[in-house]
N, C-alpha and C positions, 0 to 999 in steps of 0.2 A: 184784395187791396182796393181802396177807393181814394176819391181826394182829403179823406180826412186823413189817413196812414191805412193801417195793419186794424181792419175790425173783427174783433173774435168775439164771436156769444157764447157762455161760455156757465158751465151747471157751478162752478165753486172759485169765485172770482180771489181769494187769498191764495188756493189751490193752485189757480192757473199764475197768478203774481209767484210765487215761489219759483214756477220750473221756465218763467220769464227772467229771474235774476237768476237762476242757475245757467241759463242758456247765453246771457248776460256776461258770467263774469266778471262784475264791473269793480275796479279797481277805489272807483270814485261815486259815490252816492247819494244823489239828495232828498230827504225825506220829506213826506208830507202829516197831515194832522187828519183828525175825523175818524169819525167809528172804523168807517170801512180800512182805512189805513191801521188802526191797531189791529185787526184781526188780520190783514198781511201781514203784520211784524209778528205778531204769535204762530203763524202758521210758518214765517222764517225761521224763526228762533227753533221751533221744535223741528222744521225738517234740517237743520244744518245744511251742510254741503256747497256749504259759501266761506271761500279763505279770509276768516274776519281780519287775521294779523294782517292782510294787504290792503283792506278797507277801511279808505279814510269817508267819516259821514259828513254832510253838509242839511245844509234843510232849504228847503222851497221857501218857507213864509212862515212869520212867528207873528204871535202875540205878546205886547210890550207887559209880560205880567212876568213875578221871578218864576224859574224853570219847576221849584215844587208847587205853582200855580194848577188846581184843576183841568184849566181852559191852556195848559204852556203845552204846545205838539211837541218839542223836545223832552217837558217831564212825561208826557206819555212815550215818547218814544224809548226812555231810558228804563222807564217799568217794566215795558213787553220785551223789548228786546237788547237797547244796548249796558244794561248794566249784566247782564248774561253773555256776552259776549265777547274774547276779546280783539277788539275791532283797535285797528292801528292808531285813529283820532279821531276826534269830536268837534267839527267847530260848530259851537254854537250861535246863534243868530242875536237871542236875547243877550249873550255874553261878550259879544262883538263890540261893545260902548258905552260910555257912561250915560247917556240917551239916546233915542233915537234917531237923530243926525248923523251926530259920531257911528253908532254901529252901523247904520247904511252904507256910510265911506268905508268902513273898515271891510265891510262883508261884499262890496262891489269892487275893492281892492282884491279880495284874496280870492273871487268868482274868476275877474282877468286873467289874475296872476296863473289860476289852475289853465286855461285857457279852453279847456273841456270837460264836463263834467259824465261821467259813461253815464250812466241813469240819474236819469230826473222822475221821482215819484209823482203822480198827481192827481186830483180827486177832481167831481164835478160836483156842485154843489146845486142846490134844486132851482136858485135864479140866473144856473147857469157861469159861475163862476169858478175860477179854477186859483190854484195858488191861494193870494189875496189882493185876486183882482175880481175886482166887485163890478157888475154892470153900471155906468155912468161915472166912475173913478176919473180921476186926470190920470192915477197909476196908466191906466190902458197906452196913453198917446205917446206914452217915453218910449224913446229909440237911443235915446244916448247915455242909458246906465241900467248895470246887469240886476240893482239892486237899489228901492227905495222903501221911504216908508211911507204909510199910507192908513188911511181909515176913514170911517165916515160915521153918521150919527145910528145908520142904520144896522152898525154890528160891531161888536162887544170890543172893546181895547184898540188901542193903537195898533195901528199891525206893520213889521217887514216884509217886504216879499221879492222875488224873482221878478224883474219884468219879464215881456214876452221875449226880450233880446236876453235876458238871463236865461231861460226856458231854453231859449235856443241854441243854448251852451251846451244843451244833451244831446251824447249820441243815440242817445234813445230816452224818448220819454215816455214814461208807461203811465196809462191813465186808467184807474178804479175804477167805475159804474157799477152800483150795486141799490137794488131795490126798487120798489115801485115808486117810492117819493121822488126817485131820478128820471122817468120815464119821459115826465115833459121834456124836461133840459136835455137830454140827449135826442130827443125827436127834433130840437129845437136845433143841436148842433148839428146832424144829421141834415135837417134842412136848409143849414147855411145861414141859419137868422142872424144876427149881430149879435152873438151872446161871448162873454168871454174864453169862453172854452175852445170854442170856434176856429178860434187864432191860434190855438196851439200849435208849433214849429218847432222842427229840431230835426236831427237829421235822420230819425225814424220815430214816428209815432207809432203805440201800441194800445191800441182800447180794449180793456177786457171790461165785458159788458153782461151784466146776468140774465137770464130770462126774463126776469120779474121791470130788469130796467130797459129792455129790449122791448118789451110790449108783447 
C-alpha cells in the first residue's frame, strides 16, 4: 500500500481486473472507454462469475457521439460485454439528455441519488489523464457536481464525465495501466506531478499496472 492506494504490478492486467470485480462483488458499476478497457470487458464477459441480474452499470465519461458511434465507450461496452449479459440496467451517459447540459443534470442527479457507486472503472491515459479529465481543464477545479460536461480543442467530441468528487463516489476505484505508451504518466503519477490521475480518490484505490507500464 502506498499513498497513491493498493499498487499491484501485475503479468495480465484484464486477468487481474476480472478477479478484482469478482473479489468486488459490486452491485453498482461504472464503466470506462479505451482499448485497455475492452479487453477487461471481454476477459469479464468470458470468465463469468459476476451476478449480472444484480448489476446496475453506469459509465465514468462519454463522448457526445450516438452510442453505435465508433469513438461511443458505452457502444463499445455493449459489443464486448453488456449486450451478452444479462445485467439488471444500463444508464447511459449519452442517453441521459437531449444535450449535454441536460444530461449532466440528469446523470449528476442519478450519481447523488445512488449515493455510492461499488466500482468505479478507470484508465490512465498517456497525458496523464483519467476519466475525461484532461490536464489544464476547468473540469479539474469542480468540487460542487458529481458530473459535468466538458471538452477541449485538443481531443475529439464533447465529452461527459465523473468529476473527481464523482470518482469519489467509488468504494473502490480500480484503475487499468497497460503498456509501454503509459509508462510516462504513471512514473509521472507515482511521482506526485500535477497530472490528473494523481487526484484519484475514493475510498479504496486499486492500480493494476503491467510490466511494460511499470518500467
Amino acid at each position: 500500500m502506498t499513498a497513491l492506494g493498493d499498487v499491484r504490478v501485475v503479468e495480465d492486467v484484464p486477468a487481474a481486473f476480472v478477479a478484482t470485480i469478482a473479489s468486488c462483488a459490486p452491485r453498482t458499476l461504472a464503466l470506462s472507454g479505451g482499448g485497455t478497457a475492452e479487453r477487461c470487458y471481454a476477459a469479464l464477459r468470458a470468465a463469468g462469475g459476476v451476478e449480472w441480474e444484480e448489476l446496475t452499470v453506469l459509465f465514468g465519461d462519454e463522448r457526445w457521439v450516438p452510442v453505435d458511434h465508433p469513438d461511443s465507450n458505452e457502444g463499445m461496452a455493449r459489443r464486448v460485454l453488456l449486450e451478452h449479459v444479462p445485467v439488471r440496467a444500463v444508464h447511459s451517459l449519452r442517453g441521459a439528455g437531449v444535450d449535454l447540459t441536460a444530461a449532466a443534470d440528469a446523470y449528476d442527479a442519478l450519481v447523488a441519488s445512488l449515493g455510492r457507486i461499488d466500482v468505479v472503472h478507470l484508465g490512465l491515459g498517456p497525458d496523464g489523464h483519467t476519466a475525461s479529465l484532461f490536464p489544464g481543464s476547468p473540469a479539474l477545479a469542480v468540487n460542487d457536481r458529481l458530473v459535468v460536461a466538458t471538452g477541449d480543442d485538443a481531443h475529439p467530441h464533447p465529452r461527459l464525465t465523473l468529476t473527481f468528487p464523482g470518482i469519489a463516489c467509488g468504494e473502490v476505484a480500480v484503475v487499468t495501466v497497460e503498456g509501454e505508451d503509459k509508462a510516462e504518466a504513471w512514473r509521472r503519477v507515482q511521482a506526485g506531478d500535477d497530472v490528473p490521475a494523481a487526484h484519484i480518490g475514493a475510498g479504496e484505490v486499486v492500480w493494476l499496472v503491467d510490466r511494460a507500464a511499470a518500467g
